[in-house]
C-alpha positions in Angstrom: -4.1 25.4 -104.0 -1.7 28.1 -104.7 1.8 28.7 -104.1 1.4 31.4 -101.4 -1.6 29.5 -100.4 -0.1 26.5 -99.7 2.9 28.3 -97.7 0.3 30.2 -95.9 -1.5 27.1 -94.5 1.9 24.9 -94.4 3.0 27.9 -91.6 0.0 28.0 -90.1 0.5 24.2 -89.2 3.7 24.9 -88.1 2.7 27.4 -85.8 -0.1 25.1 -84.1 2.2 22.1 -83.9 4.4 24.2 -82.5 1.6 24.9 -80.2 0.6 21.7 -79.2 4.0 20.7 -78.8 4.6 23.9 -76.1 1.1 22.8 -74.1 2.2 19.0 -73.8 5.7 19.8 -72.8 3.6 22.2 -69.4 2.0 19.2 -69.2 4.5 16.9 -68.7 6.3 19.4 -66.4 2.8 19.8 -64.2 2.9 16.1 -64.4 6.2 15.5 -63.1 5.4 18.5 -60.2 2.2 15.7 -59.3 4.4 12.9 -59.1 6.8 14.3 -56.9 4.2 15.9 -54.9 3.1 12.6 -54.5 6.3 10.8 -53.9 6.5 13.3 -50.8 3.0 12.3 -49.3 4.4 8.8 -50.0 7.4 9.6 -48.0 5.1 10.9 -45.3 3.4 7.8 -44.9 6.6 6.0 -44.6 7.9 8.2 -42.0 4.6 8.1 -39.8 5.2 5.8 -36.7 2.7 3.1 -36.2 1.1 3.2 -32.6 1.7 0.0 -30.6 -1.3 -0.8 -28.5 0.5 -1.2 -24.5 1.3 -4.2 -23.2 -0.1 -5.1 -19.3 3.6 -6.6 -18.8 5.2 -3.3 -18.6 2.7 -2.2 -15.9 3.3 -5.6 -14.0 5.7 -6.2 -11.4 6.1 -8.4 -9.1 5.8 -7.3 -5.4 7.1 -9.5 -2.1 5.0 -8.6 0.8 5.1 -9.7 4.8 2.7 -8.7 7.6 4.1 -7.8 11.3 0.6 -7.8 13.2 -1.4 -5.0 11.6 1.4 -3.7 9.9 1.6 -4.8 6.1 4.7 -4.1 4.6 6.0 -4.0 1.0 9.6 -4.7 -0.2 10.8 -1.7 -2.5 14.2 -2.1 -3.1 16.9 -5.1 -2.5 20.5 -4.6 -3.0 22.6 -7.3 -2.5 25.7 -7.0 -0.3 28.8 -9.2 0.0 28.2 -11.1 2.8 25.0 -12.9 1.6 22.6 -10.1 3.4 20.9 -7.7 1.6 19.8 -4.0 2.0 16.1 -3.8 2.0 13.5 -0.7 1.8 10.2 -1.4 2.4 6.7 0.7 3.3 4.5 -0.3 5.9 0.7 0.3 5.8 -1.6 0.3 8.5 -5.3 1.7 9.8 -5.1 4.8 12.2 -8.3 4.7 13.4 -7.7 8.0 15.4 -6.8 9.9 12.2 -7.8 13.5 11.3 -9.8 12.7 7.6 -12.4 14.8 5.9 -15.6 14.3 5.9 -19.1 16.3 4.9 -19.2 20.1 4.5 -21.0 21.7 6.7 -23.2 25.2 6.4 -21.9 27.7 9.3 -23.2 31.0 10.7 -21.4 33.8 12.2 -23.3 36.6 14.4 -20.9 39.7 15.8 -19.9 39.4 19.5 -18.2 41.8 21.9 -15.4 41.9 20.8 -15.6 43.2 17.3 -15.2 40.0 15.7 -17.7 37.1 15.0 -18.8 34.2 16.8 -19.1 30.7 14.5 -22.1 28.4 15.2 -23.2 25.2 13.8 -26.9 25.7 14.9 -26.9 25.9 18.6 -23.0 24.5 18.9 -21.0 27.5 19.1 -17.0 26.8 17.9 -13.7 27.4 19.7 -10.5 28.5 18.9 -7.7 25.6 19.6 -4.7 26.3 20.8 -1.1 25.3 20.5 0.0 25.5 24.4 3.5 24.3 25.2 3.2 21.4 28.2 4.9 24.1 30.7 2.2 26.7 29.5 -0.8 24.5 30.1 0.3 23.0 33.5 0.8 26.7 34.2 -3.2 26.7 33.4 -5.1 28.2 37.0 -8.9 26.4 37.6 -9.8 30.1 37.3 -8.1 30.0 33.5 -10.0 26.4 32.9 -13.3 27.5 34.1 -12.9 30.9 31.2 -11.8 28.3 28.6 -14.8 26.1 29.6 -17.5 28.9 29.0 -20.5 27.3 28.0 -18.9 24.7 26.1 -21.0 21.4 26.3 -18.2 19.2 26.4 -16.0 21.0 28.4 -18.1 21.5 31.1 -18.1 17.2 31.5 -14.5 17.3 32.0 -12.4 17.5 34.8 -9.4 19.9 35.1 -7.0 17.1 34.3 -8.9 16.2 31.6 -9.6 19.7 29.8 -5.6 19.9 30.2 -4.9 17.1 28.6 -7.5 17.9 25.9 -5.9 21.0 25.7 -2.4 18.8 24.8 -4.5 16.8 22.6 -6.2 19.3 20.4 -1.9 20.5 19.9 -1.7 17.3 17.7 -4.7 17.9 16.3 -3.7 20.9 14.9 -0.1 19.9 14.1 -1.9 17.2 12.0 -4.7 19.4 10.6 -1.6 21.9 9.4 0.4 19.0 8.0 -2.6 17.3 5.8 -4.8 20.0 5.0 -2.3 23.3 4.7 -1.2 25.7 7.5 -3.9 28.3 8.7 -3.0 31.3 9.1 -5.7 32.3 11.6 -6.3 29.2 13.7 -8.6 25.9 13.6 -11.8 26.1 15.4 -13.5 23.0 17.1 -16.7 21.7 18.0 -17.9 18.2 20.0 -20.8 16.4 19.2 -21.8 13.5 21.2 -22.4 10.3 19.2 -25.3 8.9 21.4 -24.9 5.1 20.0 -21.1 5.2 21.4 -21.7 8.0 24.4 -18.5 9.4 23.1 -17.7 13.1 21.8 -16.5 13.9 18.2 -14.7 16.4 17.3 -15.2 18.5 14.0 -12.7 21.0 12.9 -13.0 24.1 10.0 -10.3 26.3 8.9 -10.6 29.7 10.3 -9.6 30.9 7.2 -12.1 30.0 5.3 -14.7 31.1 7.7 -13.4 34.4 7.5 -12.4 34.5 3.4 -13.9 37.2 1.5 -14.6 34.6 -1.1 -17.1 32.9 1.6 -20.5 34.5 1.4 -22.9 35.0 4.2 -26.8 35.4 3.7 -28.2 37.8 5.6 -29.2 35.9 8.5 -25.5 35.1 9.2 -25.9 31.4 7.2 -23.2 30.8 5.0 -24.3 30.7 1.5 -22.5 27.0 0.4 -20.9 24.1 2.7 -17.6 24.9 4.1 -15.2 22.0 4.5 -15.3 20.1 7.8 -13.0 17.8 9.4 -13.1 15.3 12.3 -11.3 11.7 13.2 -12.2 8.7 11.6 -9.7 6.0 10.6 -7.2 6.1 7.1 -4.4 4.6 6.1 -1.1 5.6 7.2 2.6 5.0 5.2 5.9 4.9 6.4 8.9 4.3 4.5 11.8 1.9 6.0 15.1 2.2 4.3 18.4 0.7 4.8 17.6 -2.3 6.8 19.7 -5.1 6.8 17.9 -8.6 6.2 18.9 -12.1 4.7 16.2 -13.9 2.4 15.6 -17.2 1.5 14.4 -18.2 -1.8 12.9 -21.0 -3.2 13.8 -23.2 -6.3 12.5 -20.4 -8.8 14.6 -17.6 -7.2 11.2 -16.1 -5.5 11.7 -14.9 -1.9 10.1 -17.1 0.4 11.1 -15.8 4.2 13.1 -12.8 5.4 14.9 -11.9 8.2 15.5 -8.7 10.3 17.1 -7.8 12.8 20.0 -10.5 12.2 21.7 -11.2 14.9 20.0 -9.4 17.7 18.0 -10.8 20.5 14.5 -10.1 18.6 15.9 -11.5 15.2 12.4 -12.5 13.8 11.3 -13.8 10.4 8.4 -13.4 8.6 6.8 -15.4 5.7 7.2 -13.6 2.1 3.9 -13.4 -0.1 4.8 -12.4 -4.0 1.9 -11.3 -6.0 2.0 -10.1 -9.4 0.4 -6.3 -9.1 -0.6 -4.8 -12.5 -1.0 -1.1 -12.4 -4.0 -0.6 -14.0 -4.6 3.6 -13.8 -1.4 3.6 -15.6 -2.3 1.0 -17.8 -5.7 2.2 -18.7 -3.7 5.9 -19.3 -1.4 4.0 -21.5 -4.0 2.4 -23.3 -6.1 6.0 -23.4 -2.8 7.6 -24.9 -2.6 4.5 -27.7 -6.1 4.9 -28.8 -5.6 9.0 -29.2 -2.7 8.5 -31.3 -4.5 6.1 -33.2 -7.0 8.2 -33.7 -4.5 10.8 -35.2 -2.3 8.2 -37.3 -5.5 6.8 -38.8 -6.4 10.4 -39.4 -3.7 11.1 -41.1 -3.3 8.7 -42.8 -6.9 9.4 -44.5 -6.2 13.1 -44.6 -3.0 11.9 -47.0 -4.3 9.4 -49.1 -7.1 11.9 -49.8 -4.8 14.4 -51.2 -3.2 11.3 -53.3 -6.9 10.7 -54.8 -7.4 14.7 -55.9 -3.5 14.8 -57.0 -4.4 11.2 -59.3 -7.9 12.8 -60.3 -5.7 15.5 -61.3 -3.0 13.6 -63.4 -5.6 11.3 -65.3 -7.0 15.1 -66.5 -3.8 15.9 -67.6 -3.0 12.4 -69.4 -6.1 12.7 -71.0 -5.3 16.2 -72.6 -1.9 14.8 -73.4 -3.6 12.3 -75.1 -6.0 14.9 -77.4 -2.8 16.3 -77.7 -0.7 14.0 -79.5 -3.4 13.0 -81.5 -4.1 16.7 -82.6 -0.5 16.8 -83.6 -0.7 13.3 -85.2 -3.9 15.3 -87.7 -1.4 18.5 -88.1 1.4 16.3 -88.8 -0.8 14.0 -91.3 -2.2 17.5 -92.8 1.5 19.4 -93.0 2.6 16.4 -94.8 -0.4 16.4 -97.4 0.5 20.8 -97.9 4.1 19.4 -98.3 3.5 17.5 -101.3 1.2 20.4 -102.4 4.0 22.6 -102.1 6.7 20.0 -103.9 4.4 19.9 -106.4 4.3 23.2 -107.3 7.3 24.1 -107.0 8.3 21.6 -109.7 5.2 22.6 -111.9 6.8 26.1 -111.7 10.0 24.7 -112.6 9.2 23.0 -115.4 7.2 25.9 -116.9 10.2 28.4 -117.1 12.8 25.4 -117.5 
């Protein structure tokens, strides 16, 4: 090999080695970008909060109870005071079995009547309007006035004077209580009886006039509402009242639990009732609890796949790169072997030259 030859090829190598070592220095840089891309997903996964499944304790409490005939009351709240006594809330439960409840809904039809409105039927039972009558206004009530209101009301027309007026003062609470547990009607409740033949007694069944009238309630056209209209009538349901700020003094047994407790201290019907503790778990709060834990399980465990995924493509992608890196330095290791074989080359003729004009 020539002189200029072996220049030629000794800068070529140069120039590739040069090369190579450009490509495995990007390399190492993409490599180090990997690694801290996944030192973050790393970090991730340490900052992720494992979910803790709920534990029935925290929806457990323990509740004192005493009954008072066919109330049953609950203790909510005890604060100690300085004489020994204690300030007690409770909430006393009981049936009403003369309660205004719903019940099933019912189709209705309306025909037109004389006076430019509509008339509301249950098949032949026509309805009536209730009214809210002060005492004064319904005492002031002639037999004349009675016999109008009777009409040709079924019911009605069974009852005495005095008893249609004190209907009259009875269908007031009904609609006080109607108003209270169902929303206030704008136009009126309307009422009809039906006789429950197994008791001989007459029922009552109550509808919104609202609704009846709604532009959002459709009528066919024979008159026949087109769906069931909510109805309601009295059956019995539980009733609440809260008690607060009563003084009482307990007594307690051995463990601390409340065993009696006293009301009324110190007046002539001072009475004491027996104290029942149970251990009440609520479970709809529990089971929401529990509902919540396994959605953010769900997630976590999601998430946690989602990350270790991209871990497994960013890995896949580093062994390609380490690999390369690895041609690399071997490709250089050949250049270098082959610049150090053109090296000699070169020496050599250099000192050939040398010696010929020396």
């Amino acid at each position: 090999m020539g002189m200029a030859a072996s220049q030629a090829r000794f800068l070529g190598l140069t120039a590739r080695k040069t090369n190579t070592e450009y490509e495995g220095q990007q390399i190492n840089q993409q490599r180090t970008t990997l690694a801290n891309q996944t030192a973050n997903y790393y970090n991730q996964l340490l900052g992720m909060t494992v979910p803790v499944p709920p534990s029935v304790a925290d929806y457990t409490k323990t509740v004192y109870t005493f009954t008072d005939g066919a109330l049953n009351n609950s203790l909510t709240s005890l604060i100690a005071q300085v004489d020994g006594t204690y300030l007690v809330s409770y909430t006393s439960t009981w049936t009403n079995p003369h309660s205004v409840v719903t019940t099933n809904p019912v189709l209705y039809t309306r025909a037109d009547n004389s006076a430019g409105g509509y008339d509301y039927r249950v098949g032949a039972k026509k309805l009536r309007l209730m009214t809210s009558l002060s005492d004064t206004q319904i005492d002031a009530l002639t037999e004349t006035d009675l016999d109008a209101l009777k009409g040709d009301d079924e019911y009605m027309n069974t009852l005495s004077y005095d008893q249609i007026r004190n209907l009259l003062r009875e269908e007031r609470d009904y609609i006080k209580e109607l108003n209270d547990k169902f929303g206030e009607s704008q136009n009126g409740w309307m009422v009809r009886y039906v006789k429950n033949t197994s008791t001989d007694t007459w029922v009552p069944y109550f509808v919104n006039l609202d609704v009846l009238e709604s532009p959002n309630t459709v009528y066919s056209d024979t008159g026949t509402s087109q769906s069931a209209i909510q109805t309601y009538t009295v059956g019995a349901a539980k009733e609440t009242e809260e008690i607060k700020g009563v003084t009482a003094r307990m007594e307690q047994d051995a463990t601390g639990r409340i065993i009696n407790i006293t009301l009324k201290i110190g007046e002539p019907d001072e009475v004491t009732y027996a104290v029942t503790t149970n251990t009440v778990t609520d479970q709809a709060k529990y089971d929401d609890a529990m509902n919540q834990y396994e959605y953010d399980k769900y997630e976590y465990d999601q998430s946690i796949q989602e990350i270790n995924a991209k871990i497994e493509i960013i890995q896949a992608e580093d062994r390609t790169l380490e690999l390369r890196l690895k041609q690399l330095d071997t490709e250089q290791e050949a250049i270098q072997t082959e610049m150090d074989a053109v090296q000699k080359v070169i020496e050599k003729n250099t000192e050939s030259t040398f010696k010929t004009f020396g």
